[in-house]
C-alpha positions in Angstrom: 111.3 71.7 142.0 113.9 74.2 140.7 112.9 77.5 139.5 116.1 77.6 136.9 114.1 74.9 135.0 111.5 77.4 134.0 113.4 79.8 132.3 111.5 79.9 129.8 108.4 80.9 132.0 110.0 84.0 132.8 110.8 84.5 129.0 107.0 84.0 128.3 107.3 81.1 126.9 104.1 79.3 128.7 104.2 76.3 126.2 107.7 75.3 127.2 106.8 75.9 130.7 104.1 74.2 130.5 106.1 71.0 129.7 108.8 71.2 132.3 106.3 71.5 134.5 104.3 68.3 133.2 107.6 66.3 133.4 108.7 67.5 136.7 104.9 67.0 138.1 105.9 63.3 139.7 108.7 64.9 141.5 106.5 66.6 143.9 106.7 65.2 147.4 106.7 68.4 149.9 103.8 70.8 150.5 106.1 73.7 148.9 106.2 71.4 146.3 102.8 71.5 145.6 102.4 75.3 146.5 105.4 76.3 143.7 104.1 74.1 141.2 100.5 75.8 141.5 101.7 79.3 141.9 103.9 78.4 138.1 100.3 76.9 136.8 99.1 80.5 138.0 101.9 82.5 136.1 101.4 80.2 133.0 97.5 80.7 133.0 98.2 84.0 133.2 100.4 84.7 130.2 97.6 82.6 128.0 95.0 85.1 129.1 93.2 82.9 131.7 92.9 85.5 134.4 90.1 83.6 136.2 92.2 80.3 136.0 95.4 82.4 137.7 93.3 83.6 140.4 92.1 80.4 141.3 95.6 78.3 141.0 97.6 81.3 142.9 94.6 81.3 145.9 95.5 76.8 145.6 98.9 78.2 146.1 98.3 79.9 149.2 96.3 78.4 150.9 98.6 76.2 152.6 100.1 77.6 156.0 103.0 76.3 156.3 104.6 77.0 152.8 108.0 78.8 153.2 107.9 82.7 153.6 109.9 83.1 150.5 107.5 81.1 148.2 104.5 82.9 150.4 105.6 86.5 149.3 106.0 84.9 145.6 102.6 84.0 146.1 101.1 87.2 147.1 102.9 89.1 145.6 101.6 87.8 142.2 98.1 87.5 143.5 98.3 91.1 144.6 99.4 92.3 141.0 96.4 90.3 138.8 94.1 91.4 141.4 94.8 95.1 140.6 94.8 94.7 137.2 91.2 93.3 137.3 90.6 96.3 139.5 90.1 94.9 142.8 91.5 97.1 144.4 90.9 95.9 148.0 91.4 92.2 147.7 94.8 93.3 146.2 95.5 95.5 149.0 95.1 92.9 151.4 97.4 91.0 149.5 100.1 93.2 150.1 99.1 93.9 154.0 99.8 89.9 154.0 103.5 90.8 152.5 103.7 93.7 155.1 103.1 90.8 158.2 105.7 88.3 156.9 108.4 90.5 158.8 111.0 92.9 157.5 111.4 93.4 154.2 114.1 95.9 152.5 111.4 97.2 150.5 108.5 98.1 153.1 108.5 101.2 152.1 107.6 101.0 148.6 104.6 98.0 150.0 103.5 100.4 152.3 103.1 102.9 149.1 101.8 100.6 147.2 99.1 99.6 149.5 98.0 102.7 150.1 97.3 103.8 146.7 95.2 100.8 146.1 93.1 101.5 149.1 92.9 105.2 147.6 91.8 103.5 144.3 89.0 101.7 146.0 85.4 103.0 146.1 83.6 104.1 149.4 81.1 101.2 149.4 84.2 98.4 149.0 85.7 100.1 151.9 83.1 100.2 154.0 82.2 96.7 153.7 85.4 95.5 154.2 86.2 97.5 157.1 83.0 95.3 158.5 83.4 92.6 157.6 87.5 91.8 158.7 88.2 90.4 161.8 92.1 91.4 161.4 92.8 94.6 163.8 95.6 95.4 161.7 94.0 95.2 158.8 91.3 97.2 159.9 93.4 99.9 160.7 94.6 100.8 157.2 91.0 100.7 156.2 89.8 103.1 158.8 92.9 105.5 157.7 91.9 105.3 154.3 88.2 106.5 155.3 89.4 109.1 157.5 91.7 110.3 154.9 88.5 110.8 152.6 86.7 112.8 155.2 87.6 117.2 155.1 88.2 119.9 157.5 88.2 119.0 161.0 86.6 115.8 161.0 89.7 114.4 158.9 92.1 116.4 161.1 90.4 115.5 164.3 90.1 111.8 162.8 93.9 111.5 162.2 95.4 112.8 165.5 92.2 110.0 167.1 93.9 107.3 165.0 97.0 108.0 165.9 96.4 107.4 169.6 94.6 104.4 168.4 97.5 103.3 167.0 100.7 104.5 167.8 102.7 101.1 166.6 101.1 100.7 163.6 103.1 100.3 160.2 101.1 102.9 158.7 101.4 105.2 162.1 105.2 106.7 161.0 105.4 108.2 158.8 101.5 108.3 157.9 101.2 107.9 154.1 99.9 109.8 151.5 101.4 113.0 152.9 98.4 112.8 155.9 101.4 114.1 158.3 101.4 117.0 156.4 97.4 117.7 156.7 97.9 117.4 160.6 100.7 119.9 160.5 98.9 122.9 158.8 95.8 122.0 160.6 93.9 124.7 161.7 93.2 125.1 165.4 89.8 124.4 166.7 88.4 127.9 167.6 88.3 128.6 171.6 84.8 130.7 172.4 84.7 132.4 175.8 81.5 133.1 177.3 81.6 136.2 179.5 79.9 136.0 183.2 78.9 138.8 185.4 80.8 138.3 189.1 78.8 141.7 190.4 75.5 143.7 189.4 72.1 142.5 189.0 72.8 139.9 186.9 75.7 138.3 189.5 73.0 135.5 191.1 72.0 134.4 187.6 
């Protein structure tokens, strides 16, 4: 299938879309095929209004493992963007983490960012049961910075430098986002209390 085509999809122009796409539907031969031509039925649900439809041709989309990384970003990238409009924030953020593991990207950065503040967006109950319920180490390691992030004083400060030695390699370890490196820097030190013993006198033995 070729993307020039649909022209008019990216014009908003779902109804003419929606016809290249039904004359071009017999061409399909390839899973990539099939993956592009569900992620366009996502993108044209989508303009209608059909959220629910858009979520559920973009996850036909992806769910295919051997898709090419291009269309694969396409994919979740959309996915990501109607699931933070609906407001889950989490799901979305996962999406992006997805982006993050397809390898370098000019624009990490900006995913890392935009990650982040999605995890930031998400209430403490989401967090917490997605932090037990993933099986993706990785993945598990931005939620458990986001919850430490949320914590005060020296338990966040204390929780940061621990992550970090958890996870010296991780994407999110340099720099740490949402100016956490900054928190660690003006941390306060842990207050040092010296107990005073008696080496002579009556009280030496005890």
């Amino acid at each position: 299938m070729c993307s020039s085509d649909l022209r008019s999809l990216s014009e908003g122009d779902w109804m003419s879309a929606s016809a290249v796409l039904e004359a071009q539907s017999q061409l399909i031969t390839t899973s990539n095929d099939r993956s592009y031509l569900a992620y366009l039925q996502a993108r044209i649900a989508y303009l209608r209004g059909d959220t629910a439809l858009a979520l559920q041709k973009v996850e036909e989309a992806g769910r295919d493992a051997t898709i090419a990384t291009g269309l694969r970003y396409r994919i979740s990238s959309f996915n990501s963007h109607v699931l933070a409009l609906q407001g889950a924030d989490i799901e979305s953020a996962r999406q992006v983490h997805q982006i993050l593991q397809m390898g370098a990207l000019e624009n990490a950065a900006d995913w890392k960012r935009d990650l982040w503040r999605r995890l930031q967006r998400a209430n403490a109950d989401e967090l917490e049961n997605a932090r037990s319920t993933t099986m993706d180490p990785d993945w598990f390691a931005w939620l458990e910075l986001s919850r430490i992030s949320r914590e005060s004083g020296y338990i966040r400060s204390n929780g940061l430098q621990q992550w970090l030695i958890e996870n010296p390699e991780h994407s999110a370890a340099n720099p740490l986002p949402g100016g956490l490196d900054a928190i660690l820097d003006n941390a306060i030190p842990v207050p040092r209390v010296a107990l005073l013993l008696p080496l002579s006198g009556r009280l030496a033995n005890a």
